[in-house]
N, C-alpha and C positions, 0 to 999 in steps of 0.2 A: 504493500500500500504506500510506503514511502518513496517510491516511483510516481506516484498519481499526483501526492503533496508536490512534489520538487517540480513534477512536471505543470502541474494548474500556474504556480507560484510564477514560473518562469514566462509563461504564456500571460499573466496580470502585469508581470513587472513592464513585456513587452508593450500592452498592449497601454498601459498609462506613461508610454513614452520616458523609463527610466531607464537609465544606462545599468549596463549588467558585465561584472570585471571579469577577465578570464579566468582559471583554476582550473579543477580538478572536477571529476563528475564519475564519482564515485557507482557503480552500478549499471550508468546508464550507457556506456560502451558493451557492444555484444558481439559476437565473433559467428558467421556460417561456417559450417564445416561440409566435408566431401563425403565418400565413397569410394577408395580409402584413402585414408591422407598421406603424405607425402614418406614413408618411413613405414608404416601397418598403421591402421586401425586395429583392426582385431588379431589375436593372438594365432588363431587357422585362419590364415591366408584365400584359402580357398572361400573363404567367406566374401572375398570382397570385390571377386568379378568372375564373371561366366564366358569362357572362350574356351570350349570341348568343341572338337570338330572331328566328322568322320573322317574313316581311313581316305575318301575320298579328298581331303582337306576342306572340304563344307562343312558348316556352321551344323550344329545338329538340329533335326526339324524336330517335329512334335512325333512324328511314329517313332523316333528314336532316343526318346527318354522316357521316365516315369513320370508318376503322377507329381512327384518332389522335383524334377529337373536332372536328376541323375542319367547318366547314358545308358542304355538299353545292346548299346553295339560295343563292338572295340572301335576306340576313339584316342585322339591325344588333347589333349592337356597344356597351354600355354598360360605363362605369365610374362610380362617383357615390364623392366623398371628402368629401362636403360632413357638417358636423357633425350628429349627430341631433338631435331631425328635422325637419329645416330643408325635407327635400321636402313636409311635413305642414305646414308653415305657422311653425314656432317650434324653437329653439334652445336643447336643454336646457343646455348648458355657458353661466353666466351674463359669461364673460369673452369668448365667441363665437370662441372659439380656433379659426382654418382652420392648417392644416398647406398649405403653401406650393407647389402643383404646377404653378407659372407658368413659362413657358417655353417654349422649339421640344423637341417632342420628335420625334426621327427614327422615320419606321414603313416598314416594309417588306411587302408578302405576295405570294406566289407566285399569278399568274394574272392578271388583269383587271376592274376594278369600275368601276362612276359612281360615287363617295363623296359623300355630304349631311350636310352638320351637319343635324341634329338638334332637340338641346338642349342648353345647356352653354355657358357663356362662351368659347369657342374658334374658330380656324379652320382651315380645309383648305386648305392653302396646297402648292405646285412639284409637283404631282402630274405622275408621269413611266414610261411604260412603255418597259423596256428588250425587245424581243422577242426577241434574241437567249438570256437568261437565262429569259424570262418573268415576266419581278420586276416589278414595279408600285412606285415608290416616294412618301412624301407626308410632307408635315411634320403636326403640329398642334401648333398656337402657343396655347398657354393663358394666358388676359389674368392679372393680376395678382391678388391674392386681393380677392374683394369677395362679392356677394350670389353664392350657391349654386356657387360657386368648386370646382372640381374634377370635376365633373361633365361627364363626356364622350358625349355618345349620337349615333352617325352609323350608315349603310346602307352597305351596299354593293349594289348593284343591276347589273342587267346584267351577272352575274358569269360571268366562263369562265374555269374552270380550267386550262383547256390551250390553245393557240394553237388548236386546231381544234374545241374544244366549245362548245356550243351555250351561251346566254344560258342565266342561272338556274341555271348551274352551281357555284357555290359558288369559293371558297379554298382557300388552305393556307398553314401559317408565317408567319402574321403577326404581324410584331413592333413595339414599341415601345418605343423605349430613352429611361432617364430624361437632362434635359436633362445639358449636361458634359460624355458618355460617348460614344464612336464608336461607333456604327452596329453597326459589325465586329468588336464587343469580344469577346477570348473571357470575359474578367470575368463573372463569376454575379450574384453580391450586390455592392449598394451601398457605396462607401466609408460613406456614411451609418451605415448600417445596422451594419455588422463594427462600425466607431470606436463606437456606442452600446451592441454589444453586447460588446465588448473594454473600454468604460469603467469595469464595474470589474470587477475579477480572479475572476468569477464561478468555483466550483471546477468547476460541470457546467451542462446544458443539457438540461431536459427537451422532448421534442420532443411530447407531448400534443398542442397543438393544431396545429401545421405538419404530424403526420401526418393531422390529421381524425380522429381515432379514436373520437369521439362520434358515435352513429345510424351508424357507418358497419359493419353486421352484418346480414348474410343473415337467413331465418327459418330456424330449423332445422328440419333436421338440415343443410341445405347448409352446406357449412366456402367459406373463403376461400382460393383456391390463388394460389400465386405468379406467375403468369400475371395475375394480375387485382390483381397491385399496379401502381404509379405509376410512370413512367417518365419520362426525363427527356425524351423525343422527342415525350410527350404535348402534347396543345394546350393545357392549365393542367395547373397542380400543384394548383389548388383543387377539387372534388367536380363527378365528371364525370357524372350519371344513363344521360345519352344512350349511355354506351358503356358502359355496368355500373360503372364507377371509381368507387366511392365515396366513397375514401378522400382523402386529402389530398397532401402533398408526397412525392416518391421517396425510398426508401432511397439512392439517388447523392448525392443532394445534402443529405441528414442527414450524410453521412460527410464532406462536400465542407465543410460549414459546420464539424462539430465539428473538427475538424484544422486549417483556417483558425484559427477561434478557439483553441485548444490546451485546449479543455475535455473532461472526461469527457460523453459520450451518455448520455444518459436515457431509454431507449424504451419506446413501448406497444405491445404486439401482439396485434394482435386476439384475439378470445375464440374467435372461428370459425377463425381462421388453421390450417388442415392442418400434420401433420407434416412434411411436407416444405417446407409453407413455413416453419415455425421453422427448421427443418437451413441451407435455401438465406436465411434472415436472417444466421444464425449465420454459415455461410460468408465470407458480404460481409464484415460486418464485422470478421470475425479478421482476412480478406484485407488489407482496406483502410485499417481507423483505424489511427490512427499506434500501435503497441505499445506508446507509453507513457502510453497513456491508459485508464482500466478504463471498462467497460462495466456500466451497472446497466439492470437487465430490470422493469419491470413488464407483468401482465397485463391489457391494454385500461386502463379507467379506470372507477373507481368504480362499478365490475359491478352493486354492491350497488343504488343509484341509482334510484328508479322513475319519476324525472321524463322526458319526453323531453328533447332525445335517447338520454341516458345509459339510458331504460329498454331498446332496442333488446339494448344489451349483458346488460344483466340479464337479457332477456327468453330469450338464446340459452345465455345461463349456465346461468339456471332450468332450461332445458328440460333440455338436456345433463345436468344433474343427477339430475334426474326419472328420465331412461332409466337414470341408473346407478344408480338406488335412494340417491340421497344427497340433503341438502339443498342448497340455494344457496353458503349459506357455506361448505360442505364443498368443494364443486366448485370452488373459487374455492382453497381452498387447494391441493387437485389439480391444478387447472392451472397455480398459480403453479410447485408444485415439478414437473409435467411439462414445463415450460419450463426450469425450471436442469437435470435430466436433457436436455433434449435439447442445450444451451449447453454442458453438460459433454462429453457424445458427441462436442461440435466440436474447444472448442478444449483438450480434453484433460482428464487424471485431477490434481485440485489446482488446476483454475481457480477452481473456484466459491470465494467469499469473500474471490480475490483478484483477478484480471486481472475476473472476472464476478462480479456480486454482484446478488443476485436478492431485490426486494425486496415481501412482502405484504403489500397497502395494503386500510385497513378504514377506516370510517364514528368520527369522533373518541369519541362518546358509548357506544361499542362493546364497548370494551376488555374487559370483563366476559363480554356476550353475548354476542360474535360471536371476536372474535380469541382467545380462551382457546381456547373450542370447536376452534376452525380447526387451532388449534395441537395439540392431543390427539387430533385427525383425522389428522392429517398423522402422529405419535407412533406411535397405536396402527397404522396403517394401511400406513404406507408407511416410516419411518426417522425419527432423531432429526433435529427441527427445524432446528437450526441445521448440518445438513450440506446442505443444500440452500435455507436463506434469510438473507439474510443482516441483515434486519434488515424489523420492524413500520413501518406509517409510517399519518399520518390526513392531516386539514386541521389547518391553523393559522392560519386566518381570525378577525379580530375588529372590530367595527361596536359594538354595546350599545347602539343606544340603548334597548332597553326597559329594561334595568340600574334606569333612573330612572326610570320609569313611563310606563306610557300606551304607544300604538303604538308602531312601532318605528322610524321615524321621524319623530318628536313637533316642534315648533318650538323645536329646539332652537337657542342660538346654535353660532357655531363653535367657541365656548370648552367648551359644554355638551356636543357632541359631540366633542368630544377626551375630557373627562373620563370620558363614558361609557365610550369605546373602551379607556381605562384600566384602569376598573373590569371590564370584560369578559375585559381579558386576566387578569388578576388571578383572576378566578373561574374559568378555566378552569386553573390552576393546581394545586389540589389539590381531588379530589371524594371526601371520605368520606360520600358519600352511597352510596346504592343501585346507581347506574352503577359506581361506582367508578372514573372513567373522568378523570381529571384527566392533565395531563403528566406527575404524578411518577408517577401508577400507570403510564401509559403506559413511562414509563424501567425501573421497576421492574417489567413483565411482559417488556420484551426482556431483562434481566438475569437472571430467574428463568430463562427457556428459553436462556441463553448463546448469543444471538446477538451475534456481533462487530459488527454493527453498528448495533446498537442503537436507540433511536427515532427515526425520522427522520420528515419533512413531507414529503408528495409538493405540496402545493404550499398556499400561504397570502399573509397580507396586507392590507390594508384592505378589507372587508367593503361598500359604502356603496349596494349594487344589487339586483337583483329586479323595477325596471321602475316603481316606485312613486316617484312625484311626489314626493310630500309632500318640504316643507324640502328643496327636488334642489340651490337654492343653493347652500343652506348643506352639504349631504352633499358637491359636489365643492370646496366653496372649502374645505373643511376638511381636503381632501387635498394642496391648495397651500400648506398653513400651516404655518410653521417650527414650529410643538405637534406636526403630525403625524411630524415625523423621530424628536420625543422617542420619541413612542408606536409608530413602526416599532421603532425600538430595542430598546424595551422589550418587546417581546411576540416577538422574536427572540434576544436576549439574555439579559439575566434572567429571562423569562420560558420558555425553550427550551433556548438552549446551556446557558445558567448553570445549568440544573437539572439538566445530565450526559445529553440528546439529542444525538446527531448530526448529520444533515446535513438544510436544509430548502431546498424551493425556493419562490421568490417569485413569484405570481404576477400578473403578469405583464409580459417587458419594457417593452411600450408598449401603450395604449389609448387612446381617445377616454374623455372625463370626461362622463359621461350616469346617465341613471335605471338604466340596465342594470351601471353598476356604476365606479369610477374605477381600475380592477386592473394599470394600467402603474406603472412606476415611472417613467415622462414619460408626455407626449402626444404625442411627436415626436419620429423617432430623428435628425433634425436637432441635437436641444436635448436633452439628456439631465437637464441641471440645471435642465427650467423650475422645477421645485420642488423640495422637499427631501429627498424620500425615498431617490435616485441616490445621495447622498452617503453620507447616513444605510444606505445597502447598503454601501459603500465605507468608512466607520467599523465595522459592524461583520467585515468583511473584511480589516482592519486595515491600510488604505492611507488614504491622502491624493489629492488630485483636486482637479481644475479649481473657478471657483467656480462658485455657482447663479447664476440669472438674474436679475436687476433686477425689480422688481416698485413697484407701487402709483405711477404716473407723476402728478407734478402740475406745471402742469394735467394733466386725466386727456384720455388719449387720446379725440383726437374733439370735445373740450370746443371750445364758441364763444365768444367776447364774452371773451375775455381779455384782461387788461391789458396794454399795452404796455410795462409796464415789471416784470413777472412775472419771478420766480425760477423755476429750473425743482428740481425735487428731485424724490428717489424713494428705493425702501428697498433698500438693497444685499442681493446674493445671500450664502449661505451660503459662507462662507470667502474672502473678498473682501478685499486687500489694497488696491484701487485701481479707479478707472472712469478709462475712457476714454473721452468724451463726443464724440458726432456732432450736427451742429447747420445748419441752413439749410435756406433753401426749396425745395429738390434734392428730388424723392424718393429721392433716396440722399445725404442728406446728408454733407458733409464732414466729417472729424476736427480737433475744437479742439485738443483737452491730455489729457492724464493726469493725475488731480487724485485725492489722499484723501475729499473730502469728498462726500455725498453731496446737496450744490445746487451748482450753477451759476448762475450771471449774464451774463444775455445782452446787457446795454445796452439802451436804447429800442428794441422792434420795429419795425417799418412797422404803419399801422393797414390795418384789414382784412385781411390775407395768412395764408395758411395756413404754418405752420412745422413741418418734421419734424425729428424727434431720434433718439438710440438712445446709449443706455448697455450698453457692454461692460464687463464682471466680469473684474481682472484678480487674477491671486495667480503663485503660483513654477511649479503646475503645469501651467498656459495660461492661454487667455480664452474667456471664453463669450459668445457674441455676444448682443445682447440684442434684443426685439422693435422694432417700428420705428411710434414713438409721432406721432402730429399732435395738432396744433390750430390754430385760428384765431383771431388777434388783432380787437377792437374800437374802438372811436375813445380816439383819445391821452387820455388820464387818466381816463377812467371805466373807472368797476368795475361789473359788473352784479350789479343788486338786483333780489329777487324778493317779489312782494308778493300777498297771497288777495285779491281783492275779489271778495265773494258768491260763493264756488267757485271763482273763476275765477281758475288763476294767470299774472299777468301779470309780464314780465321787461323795464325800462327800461333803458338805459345814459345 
């Protein structure tokens, strides 16, 4: 409830025209998560995507799995975590970032197989059939990160299901658990994973994309019944064609996570979802989230949207509309508040605005054409506004580089696109133009219709994707740059809360850094602090944390022909009181000291030898482990010199 206070307060302070100082906003920052996140989600892997194909290397159809999704034939089996798109030949991330999935991991499945690697740097190791269980058990050992590192593709052939059926008979419940973890765990989610997503005190957790809720919509008039959501007994929680599942992760384990972590639920519900599947949503969750946590409702996701996937939804909104003689946007405020109607029917008369809070999400440039409209729909049509919403919400995305001319991804530096992202957020600020549609109109139309909760972000963040090349360096080194914590700040801060908004989410917790966008606040739920942004959430959340990660190694990682008698130095993480230096020709090297400074002196190396390092980030509230740097020494006292002769560059020592 102290969400609703903070939020009413903010939207009166704005609305009698007083100034409101920048801070902290403790709760009201919130984080979307994926399907799986960057590092595992879940502790069985196999849980968190569905790519079995037959021997023929097709997708498996529906004659050829069970009623769960499991394969019915001999089939193989891929996982691929290698960086984009490194199966394509090149590696958009320019620092070739692998997320670390080396190790024995235990697998289990019911029945009988030959197993074949594949492809994939890995092997199939103690393979073992118990017949009394019918369990088949096998290791796979993943080599250490190197070229196309993560990538698992094997068969299963000669399959029998059952000790008496015939070859070519397929599986069931196969599992693979991340290395660390027993076999036998009942453990869901990775410690990884919880510790990244509990690092900082996020107030809620939009489940957007762990439900799949993009392209996941019938053609109408078919609605989506509750029979035909996600189960946790399913063969993934990722998008199952083969058995009609379209959708993403189950309601069990949306409740299983937000209660583990003690955060408010964020949900989307389909746009087709039947009455009675909203009653039996509602149900679950009154039943099962912890009661002191509120529940906020949105309808699917960006209905309005006509790009795929998202046009799917549109496309079921549209129609549904059509039959009822109304437009899109109309329909879209109908079923938001058909949704708090039926959430209210659950969990009682006085929940909505407070235990449940129902929020309509429009397109940012809108505010004018679209969310007025929706709103005097909803007025004339069915009751006053804010007894059934509880607050407006857009994107809060920002990238600019067209700000400064030319495409929109121009050659800029990393300095140049900072500044851009600056000036962007800045413009989106106040629009007396024709849209009218800036964030302070936005504050000021949830204030005119007295919604308590005033304007909120369904989800936002560094903008830097779309798929397009151009300057892709410099777009994700610019999201590793201690300017871009400024500019998170800034475009959540003073740009959002400081203006008397609510509550936004970020999205998103972890990603891969590529042309498609760098939208995690890491790469790795390993590393939370590879860069600056984690903390920069945790500033404005108004906590303190671990520090960031060490960066810019010299020598640079990989470097050859180095001196023997080389300093080693690098640039400390954000909020870093101390390193703690690893040093020698171990690939795990050993621990020297703890030292302020950030060089080290290692005395005369050996010549030729390769040496590895690793700087840990220390301060009050932990250590952040750092990544694990090499290089190779040269002959005793030369330094290498590079010289052009007629093109051609030649390198002496």
């Amino acid at each position: 409830m102290w969400k609703k206070i903070i939020a009413l307060s903010t939207v009166l302070v704005f609305a009698l025209g007083l100034s409101v100082s920048a801070g902290t906003y403790p709760g009201q920052l919130g984080v979307n998560i994926g399907l799986g996140e960057r590092g595992g989600t879940f502790i069985d892997q196999v849980k968190e995507g569905y790519r079995w194909n037959n021997m023929a290397g097709e997708q498996v159809s529906a004659s050829e799995v069970d009623a769960d999704g499991w394969p019915t034939v001999d089939c193989t089996f891929i996982k691929d975590h290698r960086p984009v798109e490194e199966w394509a030949g090149s590696i958009d991330d320019p620092e070739e970032y692998r997320i670390d999935m080396s190790g024995t991991w235990k697998c289990s499945f019911i029945g009988q197989a030959t197993l074949s690697h594949i492809e994939g740097d890995f092997t199939i190791q103690n393979q073992d059939y118990n017949s009394g269980t019918n369990t088949t058990t096998f290791d796979i050992v993943v080599n250490p990160p190197g070229p196309h590192h993560g990538l698992v593709v094997m068969s299963f052939t000669d399959t029998r299901r059952t000790a008496g059926s015939p070859t070519n008979t397929g599986i069931t419940n196969f599992r693979m658990t991340h290395p660390g973890y027993a076999h036998d765990t009942t453990q869901t989610f990775t410690d990884e994973f919880i510790n990244c997503l509990t690092g900082a005190d996020f107030g809620f957790i939009r489940f957007k994309d762990f439900l799949g809720t993009d392209g996941a919509e019938p053609i109408y008039p078919e609605q989506t019944e509750w029979s035909q959501r996600k189960l946790p007994t399913d063969a993934s929680q990722a998008r199952m064609d083969s058995i009609g599942k379209i959708c993403g992760g189950s309601w069990e384990y949306v409740i299983e996570m937000t209660n583990l972590a003690g955060m408010d639920p964020w949900v989307s519900i389909p746009v087709s979802a039947s009455t009675d599947y909203v009653t039996q949503l509602a149900t679950m969750l009154k039943n099962n989230v912890d009661p002191s946590l509120n529940i906020y409702v949105e309808s699917s996701n960006e209905v309005w949207n006509s790009a795929y996937p998202y046009s799917m939804q549109r496309d079921w909104n549209l129609a549904q509309g059509a039959a009822l003689g109304i437009g899109e946007h109309e329909n879209h405020a109908r079923r938001t508040v058909e949704l708090a109607q039926i959430f209210e029917s659950v969990f009682g008369s006085g929940s909505l605005n407070d235990r449940v809070c129902v929020i309509l999400c429009s397109h940012f440039p809108m505010v004018k054409w679209w969310v007025e409209p929706m709103l005097q729909y909803v007025n004339n049509n069915i009751g006053t506004p804010s007894d059934y919403i509880y607050g407006i919400a857009s994107q809060l995305y920002f990238g600019g580089a067209a700000a400064h001319g030319g495409p929109r991804y121009a050659r800029y530096t990393v300095a140049q696109l900072l500044a851009a992202a600056h000036d962007d957020i800045t413009a989106q600020i106040d629009d007396t133009g024709s849209d009218e549609s800036g964030r302070i109109q936005w504050v000021a139309k949830a204030a005119a219709w007295n919604l308590v909760g005033g304007y909120c972000s369904y989800e936002g963040g560094p903008d830097y994707g779309g798929g397009d090349t151009t300057n892709l360096d410099n777009r994700i080194l610019c999201n590793r740059d201690p300017g871009m914590a400024t500019e998170y700040k800034y475009n959540f801060d003073d740009a959002f809360f400081g203006l008397g908004a609510n509550m936004a989410v970020q999205f998103t917790l972890t990603s891969s850094y590529t042309r498609y966008g760098c939208w995690g606040l890491t790469d790795d739920v390993a590393y939370p602090d590879r860069n600056y942004k984690f903390q920069a959430a945790r500033d404005l959340l108004g906590e303190a944390g671990p520090p960031g990660q060490a960066t810019n190694p010299n020598p640079g990682n990989g470097e050859t022909g180095v001196s023997t008698t080389a300093d080693l130095s690098w640039t400390a993480g954000s909020g870093t009181d101390s390193h703690d230096v690893y040093f020698g020709t171990a690939t795990s090297p050993p621990f020297i000291q703890n030292q302020p400074e950030t060089t080290y002196n290692p005395g005369t190396m050996a010549e030729y030898t390769t040496y590895f390092w690793r700087i840990d980030e220390v301060n009050a509230y932990g250590t952040t482990t750092g990544v694990l740097w090499s290089f190779t020494t040269g002959a005793a006292g030369c330094v290498p010199t590079t010289m052009h002769v007629d093109s051609i560059t030649v390198t002496a020592v």
